[in-house]
VONUVO-164022 format. One record per residue (C-alpha): chain; x, y, z; residue number from 1. Coordinates in steps of 0.02 Angstrom, whole numbers, plus 50000, padded with zeros to 5 digits. Example, Ala and Ser with C-alpha at 12.3 -4.5 7.8 and 13.67 -1.06 7.14 Angstrom:
// VONUVO-164022
   kette      px      py      pz    nr
       A   50615   49775   50390     1
       A   50684   49947   50357     2
//
This chain:
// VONUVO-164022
   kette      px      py      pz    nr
       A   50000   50000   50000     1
       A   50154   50107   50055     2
       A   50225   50091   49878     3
       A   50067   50107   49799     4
       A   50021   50287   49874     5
       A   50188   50337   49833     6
       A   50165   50306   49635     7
       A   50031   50421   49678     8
       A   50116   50562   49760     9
       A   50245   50552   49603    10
       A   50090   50572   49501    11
       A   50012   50707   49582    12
       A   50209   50788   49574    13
       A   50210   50774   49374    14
       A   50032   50849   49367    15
       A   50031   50997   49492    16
       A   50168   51077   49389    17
       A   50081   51079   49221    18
       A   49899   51143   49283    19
       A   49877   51295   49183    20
       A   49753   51385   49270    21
       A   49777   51553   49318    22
       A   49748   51578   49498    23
       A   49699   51412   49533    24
       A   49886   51325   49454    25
       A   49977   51483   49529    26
       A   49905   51387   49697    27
       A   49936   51200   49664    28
       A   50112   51250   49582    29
       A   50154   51345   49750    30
       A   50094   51339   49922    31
       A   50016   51180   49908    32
       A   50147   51087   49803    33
       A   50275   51146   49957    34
       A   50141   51082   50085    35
       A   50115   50913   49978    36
       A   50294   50866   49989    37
       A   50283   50845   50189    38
       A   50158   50726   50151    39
       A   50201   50539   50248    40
       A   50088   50459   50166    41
       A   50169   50502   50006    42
       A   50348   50421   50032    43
       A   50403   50248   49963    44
       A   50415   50107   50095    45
       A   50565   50101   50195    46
       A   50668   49962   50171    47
       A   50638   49877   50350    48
       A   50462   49845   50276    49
       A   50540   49795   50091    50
       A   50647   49652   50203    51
       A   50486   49599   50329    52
       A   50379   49557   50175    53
       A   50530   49480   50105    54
       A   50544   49361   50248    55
       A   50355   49340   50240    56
       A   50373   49272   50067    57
       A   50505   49150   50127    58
       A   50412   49070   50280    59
       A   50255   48958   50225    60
       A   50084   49009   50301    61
       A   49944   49095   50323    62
       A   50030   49289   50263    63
       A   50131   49199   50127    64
       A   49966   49129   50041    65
       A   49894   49275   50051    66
       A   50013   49370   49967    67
       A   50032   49229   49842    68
       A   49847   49187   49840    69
       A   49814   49186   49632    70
       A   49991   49109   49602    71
       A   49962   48936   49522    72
       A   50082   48811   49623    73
       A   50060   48646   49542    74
       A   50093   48482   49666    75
       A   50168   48385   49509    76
       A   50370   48382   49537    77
       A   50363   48362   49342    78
       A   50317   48571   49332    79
       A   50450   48669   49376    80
       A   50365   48770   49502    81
       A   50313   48603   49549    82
       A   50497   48580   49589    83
       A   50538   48748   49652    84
       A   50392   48733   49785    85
       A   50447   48555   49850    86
       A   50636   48638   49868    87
       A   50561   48779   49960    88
       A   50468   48676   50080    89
       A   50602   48544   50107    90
       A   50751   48673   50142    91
       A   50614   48761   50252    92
       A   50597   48615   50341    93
       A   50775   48562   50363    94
       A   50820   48735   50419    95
       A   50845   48665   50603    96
       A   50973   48550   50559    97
       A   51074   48664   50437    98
       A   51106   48764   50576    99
       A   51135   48645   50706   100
       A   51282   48599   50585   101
       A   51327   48766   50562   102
       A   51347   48830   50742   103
       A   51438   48635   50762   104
       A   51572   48699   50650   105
       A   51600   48871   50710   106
       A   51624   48792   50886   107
       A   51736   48676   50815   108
       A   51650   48527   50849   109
       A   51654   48466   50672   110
       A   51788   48490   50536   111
       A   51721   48565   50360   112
       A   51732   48427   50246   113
       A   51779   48479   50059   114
       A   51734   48295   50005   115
       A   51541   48331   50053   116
       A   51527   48213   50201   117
       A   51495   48362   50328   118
       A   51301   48276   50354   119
       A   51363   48101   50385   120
       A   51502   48166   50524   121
       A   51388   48261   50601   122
       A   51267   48118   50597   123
       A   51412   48026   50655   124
       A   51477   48152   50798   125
       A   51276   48169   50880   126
       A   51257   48332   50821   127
       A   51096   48288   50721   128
       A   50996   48138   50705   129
       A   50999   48000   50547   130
       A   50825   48075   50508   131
       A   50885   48233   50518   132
       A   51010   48197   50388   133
       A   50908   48105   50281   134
       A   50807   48266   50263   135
       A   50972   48387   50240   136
       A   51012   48258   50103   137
       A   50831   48249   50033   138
       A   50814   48467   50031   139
       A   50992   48484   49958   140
       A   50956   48354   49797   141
       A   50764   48450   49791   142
       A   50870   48618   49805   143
       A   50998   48548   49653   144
       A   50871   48467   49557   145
       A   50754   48647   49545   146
       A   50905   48762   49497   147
       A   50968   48642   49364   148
       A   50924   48692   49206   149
       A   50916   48586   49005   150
       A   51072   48567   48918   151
       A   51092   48507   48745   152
       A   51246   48434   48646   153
       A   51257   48564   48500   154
       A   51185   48435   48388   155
       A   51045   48425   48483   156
       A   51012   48600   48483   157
       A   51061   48629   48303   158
       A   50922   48479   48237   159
       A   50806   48565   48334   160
       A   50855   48759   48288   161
       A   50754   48866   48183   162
       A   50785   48778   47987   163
       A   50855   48615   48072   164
       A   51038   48671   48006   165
       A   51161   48528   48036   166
       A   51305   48553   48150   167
       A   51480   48549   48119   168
       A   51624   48572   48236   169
       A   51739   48620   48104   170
       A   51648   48780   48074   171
       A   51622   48914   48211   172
       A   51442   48948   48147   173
       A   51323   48819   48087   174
       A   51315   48745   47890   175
       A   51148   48794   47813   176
       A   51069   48675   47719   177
       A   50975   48757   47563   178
       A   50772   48684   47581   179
//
């Protein structure tokens, strides 16, 4: 609403300048224009209230649906928003855990492991539980699986470009074959 009333204050500012009326614009252009720019109402949302609906968007329930209310979130894992949601949820979920693991290594309790075995030693060392690292496991291939995106060997791509041109990896751009 904040950023909405805003747009209108900036509208009001590009129109009070160009009112041509003779006492009346005098008024608006003056005085009032002055007066309108202590106007609260007026200024664009701070960004304390940008971050809260940020984090509002990132935490499932009640505010977050509202907000997201005629989105179309398919439950098929097939859809990519299908995909993205499932991520969401499951890194939501395993949140607890993360940081268990987290605070674990800053108080030197576990080792960072460059190898990607951080989950089973702290499985290992009691810091979380086996379900509990089931689920870190389970949210991080979700979180992979979401951001990865097609790829295509050039010949793929070139047999199904635009005019199906063949591809050859002699040339640096694509033969075209007359139809």
């Amino acid at each position: 609403m904040q950023y909405t009333l805003s747009r209108i204050q900036g509208a009001f500012d590009g129109l009070l300048p160009n009112l041509d009326l003779p006492f009346v614009g005098w008024l608006l252009r003056g005085p009032v224009a002055a007066l309108w720019g202590f106007n609260p109402i007026g200024r664009p949302p701070a960004d304390v209230l940008s971050s809260k609906v940020a984090r509002i968007m990132q935490t499932p329930g009640a505010q977050r649906d509202a907000l997201t209310s005629g989105i179309y979130v398919p439950d098929d894992e097939s859809e990519s928003l299908g995909r993205l949601e499932r991520a969401f949820l499951l890194s939501i979920e395993a949140e607890a855990p993360a940081r268990a693991i987290k605070t674990a290594v800053r108080e030197g309790k576990l080792t960072r492991d460059p190898a990607g075995g951080l989950v089973a030693n702290a499985v290992s060392a009691g810091v979380i539980t086996e379900q509990q690292g089931e689920l870190l496991e389970v949210a991080e291939a979700a979180r992979d699986d979401a951001v990865q995106v097609d790829s295509f060997t050039a010949e793929e791509y070139f047999a199904t470009a635009a005019g199906g041109a063949p591809y050859n990896a002699q040339e640096t751009e694509p033969t075209v074959v007359p139809q």
